[in-house]
C-alpha positions as CSV (number, residue, x, y, z in Angstrom):
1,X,0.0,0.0,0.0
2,X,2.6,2.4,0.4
3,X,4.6,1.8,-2.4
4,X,1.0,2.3,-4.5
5,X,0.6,5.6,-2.8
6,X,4.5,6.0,-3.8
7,X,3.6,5.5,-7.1
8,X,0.7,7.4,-7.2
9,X,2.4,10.6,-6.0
10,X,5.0,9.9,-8.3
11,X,2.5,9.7,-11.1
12,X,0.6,12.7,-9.9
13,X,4.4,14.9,-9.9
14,X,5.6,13.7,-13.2
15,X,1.8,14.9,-14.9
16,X,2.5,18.5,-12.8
17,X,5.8,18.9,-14.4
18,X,4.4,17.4,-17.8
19,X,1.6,19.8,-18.3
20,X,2.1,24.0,-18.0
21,X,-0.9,26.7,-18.6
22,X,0.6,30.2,-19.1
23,X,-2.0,32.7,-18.3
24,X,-3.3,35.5,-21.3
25,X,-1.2,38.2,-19.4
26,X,2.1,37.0,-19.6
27,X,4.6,34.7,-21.0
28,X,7.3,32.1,-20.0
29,X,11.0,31.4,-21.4
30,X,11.7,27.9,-20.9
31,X,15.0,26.4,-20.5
32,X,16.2,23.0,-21.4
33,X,18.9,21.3,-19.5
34,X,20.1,25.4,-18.7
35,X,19.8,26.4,-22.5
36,X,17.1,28.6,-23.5
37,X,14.4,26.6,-25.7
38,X,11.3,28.7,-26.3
39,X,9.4,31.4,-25.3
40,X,5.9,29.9,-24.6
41,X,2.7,32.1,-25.4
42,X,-0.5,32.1,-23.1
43,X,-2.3,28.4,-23.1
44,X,-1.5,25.3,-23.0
45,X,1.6,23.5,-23.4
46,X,3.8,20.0,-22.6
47,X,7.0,19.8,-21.0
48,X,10.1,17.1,-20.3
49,X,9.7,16.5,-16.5
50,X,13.7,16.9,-15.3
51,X,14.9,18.6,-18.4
52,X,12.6,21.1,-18.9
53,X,12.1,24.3,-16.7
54,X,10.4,27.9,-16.6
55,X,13.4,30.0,-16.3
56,X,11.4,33.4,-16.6
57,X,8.0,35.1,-16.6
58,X,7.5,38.4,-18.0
59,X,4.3,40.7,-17.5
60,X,3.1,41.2,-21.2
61,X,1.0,43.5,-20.2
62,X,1.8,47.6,-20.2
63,X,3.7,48.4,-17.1
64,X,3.7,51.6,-15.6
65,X,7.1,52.3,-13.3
66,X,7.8,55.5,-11.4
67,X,10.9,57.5,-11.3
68,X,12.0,58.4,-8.0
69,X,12.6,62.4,-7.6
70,X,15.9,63.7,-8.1
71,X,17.8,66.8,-8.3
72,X,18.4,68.5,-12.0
73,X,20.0,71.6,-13.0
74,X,18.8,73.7,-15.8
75,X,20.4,75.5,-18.5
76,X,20.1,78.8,-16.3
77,X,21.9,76.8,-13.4
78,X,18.1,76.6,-11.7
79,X,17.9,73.7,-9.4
80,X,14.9,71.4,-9.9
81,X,14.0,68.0,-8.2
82,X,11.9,66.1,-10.9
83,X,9.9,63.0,-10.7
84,X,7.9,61.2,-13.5
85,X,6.6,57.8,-14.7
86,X,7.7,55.6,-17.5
87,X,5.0,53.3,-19.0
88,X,7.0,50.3,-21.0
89,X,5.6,46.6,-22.4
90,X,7.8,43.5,-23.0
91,X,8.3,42.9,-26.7
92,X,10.4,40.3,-26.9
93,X,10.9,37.7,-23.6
94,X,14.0,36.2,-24.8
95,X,15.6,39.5,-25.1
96,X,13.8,40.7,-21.5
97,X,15.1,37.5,-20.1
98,X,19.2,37.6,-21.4
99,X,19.5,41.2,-22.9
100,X,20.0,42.9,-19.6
101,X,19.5,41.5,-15.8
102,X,16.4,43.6,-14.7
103,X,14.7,45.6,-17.0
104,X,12.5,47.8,-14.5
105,X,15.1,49.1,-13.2
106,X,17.4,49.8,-15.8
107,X,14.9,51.9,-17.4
108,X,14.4,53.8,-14.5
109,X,17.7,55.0,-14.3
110,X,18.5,55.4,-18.1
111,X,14.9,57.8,-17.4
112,X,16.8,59.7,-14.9
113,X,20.2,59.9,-16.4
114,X,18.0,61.2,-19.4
115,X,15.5,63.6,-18.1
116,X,18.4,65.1,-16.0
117,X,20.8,65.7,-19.6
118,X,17.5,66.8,-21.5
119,X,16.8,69.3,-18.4
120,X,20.2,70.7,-18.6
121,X,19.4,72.0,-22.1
122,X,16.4,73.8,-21.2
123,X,15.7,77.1,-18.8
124,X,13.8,77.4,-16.2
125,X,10.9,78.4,-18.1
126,X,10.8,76.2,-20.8
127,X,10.9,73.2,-18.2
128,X,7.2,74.5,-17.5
129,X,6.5,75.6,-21.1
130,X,7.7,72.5,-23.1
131,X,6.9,69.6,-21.1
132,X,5.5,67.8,-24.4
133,X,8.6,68.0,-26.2
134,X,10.9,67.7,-23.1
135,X,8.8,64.0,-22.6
136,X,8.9,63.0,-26.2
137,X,13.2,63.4,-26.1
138,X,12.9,61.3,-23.2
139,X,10.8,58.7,-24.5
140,X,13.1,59.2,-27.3
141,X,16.5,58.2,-26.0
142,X,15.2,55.7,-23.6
143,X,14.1,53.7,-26.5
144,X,17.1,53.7,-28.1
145,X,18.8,52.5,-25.5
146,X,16.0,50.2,-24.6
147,X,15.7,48.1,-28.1
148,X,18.2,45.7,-27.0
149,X,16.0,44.2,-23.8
150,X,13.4,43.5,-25.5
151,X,11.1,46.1,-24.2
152,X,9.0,49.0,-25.7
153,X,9.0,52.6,-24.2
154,X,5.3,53.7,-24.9
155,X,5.4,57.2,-22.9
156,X,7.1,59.1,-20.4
157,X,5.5,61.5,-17.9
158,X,6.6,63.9,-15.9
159,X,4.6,64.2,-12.4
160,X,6.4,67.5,-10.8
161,X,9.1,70.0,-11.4
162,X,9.6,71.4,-8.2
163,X,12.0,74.3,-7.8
164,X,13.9,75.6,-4.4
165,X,12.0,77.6,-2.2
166,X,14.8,80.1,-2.9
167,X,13.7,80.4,-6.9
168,X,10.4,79.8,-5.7
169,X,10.4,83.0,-3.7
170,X,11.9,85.2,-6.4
171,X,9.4,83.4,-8.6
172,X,6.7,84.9,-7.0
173,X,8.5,88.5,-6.5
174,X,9.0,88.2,-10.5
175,X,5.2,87.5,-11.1
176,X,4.0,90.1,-8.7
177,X,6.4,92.2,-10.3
178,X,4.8,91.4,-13.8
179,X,1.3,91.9,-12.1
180,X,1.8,95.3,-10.9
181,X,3.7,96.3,-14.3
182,X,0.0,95.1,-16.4
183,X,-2.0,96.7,-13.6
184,X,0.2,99.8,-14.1
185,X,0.0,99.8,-18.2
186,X,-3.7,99.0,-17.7
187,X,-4.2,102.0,-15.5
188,X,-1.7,104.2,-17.9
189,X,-3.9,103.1,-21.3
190,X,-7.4,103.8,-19.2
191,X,-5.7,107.2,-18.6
192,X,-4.8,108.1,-22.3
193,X,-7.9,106.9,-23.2
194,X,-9.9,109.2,-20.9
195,X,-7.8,111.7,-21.9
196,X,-8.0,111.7,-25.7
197,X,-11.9,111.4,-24.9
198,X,-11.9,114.3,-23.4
199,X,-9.6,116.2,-25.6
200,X,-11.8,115.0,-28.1
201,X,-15.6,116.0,-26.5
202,X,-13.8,119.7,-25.6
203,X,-12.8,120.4,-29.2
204,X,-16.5,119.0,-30.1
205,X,-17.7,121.6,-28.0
206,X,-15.7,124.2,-29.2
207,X,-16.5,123.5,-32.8
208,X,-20.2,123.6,-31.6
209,X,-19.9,126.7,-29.7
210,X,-18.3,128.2,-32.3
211,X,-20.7,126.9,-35.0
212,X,-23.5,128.6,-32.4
213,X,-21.9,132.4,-32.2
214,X,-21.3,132.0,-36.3
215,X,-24.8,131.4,-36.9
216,X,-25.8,133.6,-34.0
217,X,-23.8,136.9,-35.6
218,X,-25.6,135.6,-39.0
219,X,-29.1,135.7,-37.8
220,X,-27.9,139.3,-36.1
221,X,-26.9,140.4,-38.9
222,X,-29.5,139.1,-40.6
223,X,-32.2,140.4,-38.6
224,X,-30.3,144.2,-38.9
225,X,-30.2,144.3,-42.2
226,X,-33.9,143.1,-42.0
227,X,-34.5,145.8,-39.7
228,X,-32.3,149.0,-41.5
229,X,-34.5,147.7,-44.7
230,X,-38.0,147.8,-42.8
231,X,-36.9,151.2,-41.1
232,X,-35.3,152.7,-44.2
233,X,-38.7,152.1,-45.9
234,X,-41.1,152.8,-43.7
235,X,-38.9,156.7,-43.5
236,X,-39.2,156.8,-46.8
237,X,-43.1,156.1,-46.8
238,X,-43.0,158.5,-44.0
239,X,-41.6,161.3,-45.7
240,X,-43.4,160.7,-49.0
241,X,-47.0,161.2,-46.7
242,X,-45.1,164.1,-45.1
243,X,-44.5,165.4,-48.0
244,X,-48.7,164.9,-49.4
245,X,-49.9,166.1,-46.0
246,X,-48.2,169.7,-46.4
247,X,-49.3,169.8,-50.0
248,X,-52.7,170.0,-48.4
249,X,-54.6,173.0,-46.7
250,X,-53.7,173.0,-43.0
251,X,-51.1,170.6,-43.3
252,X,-48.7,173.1,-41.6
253,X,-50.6,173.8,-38.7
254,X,-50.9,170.3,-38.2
255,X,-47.3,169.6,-38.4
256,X,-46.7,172.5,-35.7
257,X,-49.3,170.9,-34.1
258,X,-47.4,167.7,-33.9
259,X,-43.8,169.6,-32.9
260,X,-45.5,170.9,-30.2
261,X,-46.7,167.6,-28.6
262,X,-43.6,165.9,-28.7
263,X,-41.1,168.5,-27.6
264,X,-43.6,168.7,-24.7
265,X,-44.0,165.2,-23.9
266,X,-40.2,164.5,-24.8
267,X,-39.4,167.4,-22.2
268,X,-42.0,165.7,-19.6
269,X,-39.6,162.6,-19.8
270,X,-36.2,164.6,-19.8
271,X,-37.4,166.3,-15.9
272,X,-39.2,163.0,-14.7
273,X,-36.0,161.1,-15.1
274,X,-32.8,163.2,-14.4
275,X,-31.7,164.0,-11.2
276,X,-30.9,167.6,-11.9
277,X,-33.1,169.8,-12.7
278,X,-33.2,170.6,-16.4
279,X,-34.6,173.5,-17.5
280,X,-34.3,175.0,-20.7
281,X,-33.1,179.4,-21.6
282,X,-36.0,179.7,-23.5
283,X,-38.7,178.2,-21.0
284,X,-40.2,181.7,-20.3
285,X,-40.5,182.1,-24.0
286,X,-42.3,179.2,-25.6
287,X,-44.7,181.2,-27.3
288,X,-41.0,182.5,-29.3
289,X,-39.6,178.9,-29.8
290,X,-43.1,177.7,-31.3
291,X,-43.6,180.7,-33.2
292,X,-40.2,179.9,-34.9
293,X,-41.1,176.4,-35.1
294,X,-44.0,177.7,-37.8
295,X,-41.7,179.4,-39.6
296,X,-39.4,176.5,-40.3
297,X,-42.7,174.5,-40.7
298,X,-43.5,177.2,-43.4
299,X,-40.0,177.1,-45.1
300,X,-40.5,173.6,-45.6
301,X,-43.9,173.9,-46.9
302,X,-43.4,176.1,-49.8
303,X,-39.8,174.2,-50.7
304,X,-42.0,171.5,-51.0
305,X,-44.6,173.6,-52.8
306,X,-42.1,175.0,-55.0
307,X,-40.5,171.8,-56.1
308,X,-44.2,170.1,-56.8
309,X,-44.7,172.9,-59.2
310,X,-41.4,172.7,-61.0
311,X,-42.2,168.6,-61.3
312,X,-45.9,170.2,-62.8
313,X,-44.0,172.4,-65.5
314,X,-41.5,169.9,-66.4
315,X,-44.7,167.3,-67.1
C-alpha cells in the first residue's frame, strides 16, 4: 500500500511537471537542461519532467514604473528636483530575459540619467513651457537605449518639477512684479484713453460753440439788415406822406401841431428822469420857440410847394 501511494504521488508529480498553462497576461521562457528553448505564449503546453524548466516570466502586459525624484540643473543653473513615470511593455521575452539582468530598473535609471541631460538644455521656463517635447526626447532616447532588452517605451511623464523655495520666492517676487507692471499699463492706457476722450468732446464743443456764435452773428446780422430795410422804408413812406400832408390845406398847422406835442412830452420825460433839474433858456419864451417852429414848418412847406410845381412844368 505504500509503495501504490508512492507511485501514485510519483505519477501525480511527473503529470504536474508534464503539463504548463501560461495565463493570457504574460509569457514564460523555458529552458532545457540550462539552454534557453522557447518562449511559450498564453495556453497550453507540454513539458520534459527533469529537463525542462520555466526560467522566466514576464508581465506582457503595459507596465507603468515610477521614477524616483531627483535633483536636476537647468540650462540657467536653476535647481529642480523632478519626478515622473515611464509606461514600457515587453516585446520580446528572450531579449527581456538575457539582454539585460532587470529591465525595470534599468529603465528607471537610463529615465533619470535622461530627463536630467534633456533638463540641462532647457531654462527654467521652458521646463514648464515645453513639457511635451521635453517628454517626447525622453521617450526618445530611452528607447534607443531600450531596443536591446526587448522592451518597448510607450510614454514618459513627468509628475512635478519642483523648484527651491529660494527660486520659488523670487518666482513669486517676478510674477508680482509682472502683475503690478499690467495693472500699471492698464491704469496708464485707461488714462490716455480718458484723456483723448476728453480732448476730443472739448474740441466738439468748441466747434459747436463756435458753430453757435457763427450762426448767431448771421441771424444778427441778418435780422439788422432786415431791420435797416424795414426802417429805411417805412422813412421813406413816411416822408413821401409828409410830404402829401403839407401839400394840403392845413397841413402846416398840423405839423406844428405835432412839434409841439412831442417837444412837450419828450421834455415831460427829460425832468421826470434826471436827477438835476433841467430847465431849458427859453422856458419863459415858448410862445417864441413855437412861433419859430412855424416858420421853419412854413419854409419847408413852400420848398416842397415850389418843387411840386417845377415837377408840374416839367410834365
Amino acid at each position: 500500500m505504500f509503495v501504490f501511494t508512492l507511485f501514485v504521488l510519483f505519477i501525480f508529480f511527473m503529470l504536474y511537471k508534464l503539463m504548463l498553462i501560461v495565463p493570457m497576461r504574460e509569457v514564460n521562457v523555458i529552458e532545457r537542461l540550462g539552454k534557453f528553448r522557447a518562449v511559450l505564449q498564453p495556453g497550453f503546453h507540454f513539458l520534459i519532467p527533469f529537463f525542462d524548466r520555466v526560467a522566466y516570466k514576464h508581465e506582457i502586459r503595459e507596465q507603468v514604473l515610477d521614477v524616483p525624484p531627483q535633483s536636476c540643473i537647468s540650462k540657467d543653473n536653476t535647481q529642480l528636483e523632478v519626478d515622473g513615470l515611464v509606461y514600457l511593455k515587453v516585446m520580446d521575452g528572450k531579449l527581456a530575459s538575457y539582454g539585460i539582468e532587470n529591465y525595470r530598473l534599468a529603465a528607471v535609471n537610463l529615465a533619470q540619467t535622461t530627463m536630467r541631460s534633456e533638463i540641462g538644455k532647457l531654462s527654467l521656463s521652458q521646463t514648464f513651457s515645453e513639457r511635451d517635447s521635453l517628454n517626447e526626447s525622453i521617450v526618445r532616447e530611452i528607447d534607443k537605449a531600450s531596443a536591446s532588452w526587448g522592451i518597448k517605451v510607450l510614454r514618459y511623464e513627468i509628475k512635478n518639477i519642483t523648484p527651491s523655495r529660494h527660486v520659488i520666492h523670487t518666482l513669486e517676487k517676478q510674477m508680482e512684479a509682472e502683475r503690478r507692471k499690467r495693472a500699471e499699463i492698464t491704469l496708464a492706457n485707461a488714462e490716455k484713453a480718458a484723456m483723448i476722450n476728453l480732448s476730443q468732446g472739448e474740441r466738439q464743443e468748441a466747434i459747436n460753440v463756435s458753430e453757435g456764435q457763427k450762426q448767431k452773428r448771421i441771424n444778427e446780422a441778418k435780422g439788422t439788415a432786415k431791420e435797416i430795410s424795414i426802417v429805411a422804408k417805412a422813412k421813406a413812406e413816411g416822408m413821401g406822406m409828409l410830404s402829401t400832408a403839407l401839400a394840403v390845406n392845413g397841413g402846416n398847422d398840423a405839423m406844428n401841431m405835432q412839434l409841439k406835442e412831442q417837444f412837450i412830452c419828450q421834455l415831460g420825460k427829460i425832468l421826470e428822469q434826471a436827477d438835476v433839474s433841467v430847465v431849458p433858456a427859453e422856458m419863459a419864451k415858448l410862445e417864441g420857440f413855437f412861433e419859430g417852429m412855424e416858420q421853419v414848418t412854413n419854409a419847408v412847406s413852400s420848398s416842397s410847394s415850389k418843387t411840386n410845381t417845377v415837377k408840374g412844368a416839367r410834365s
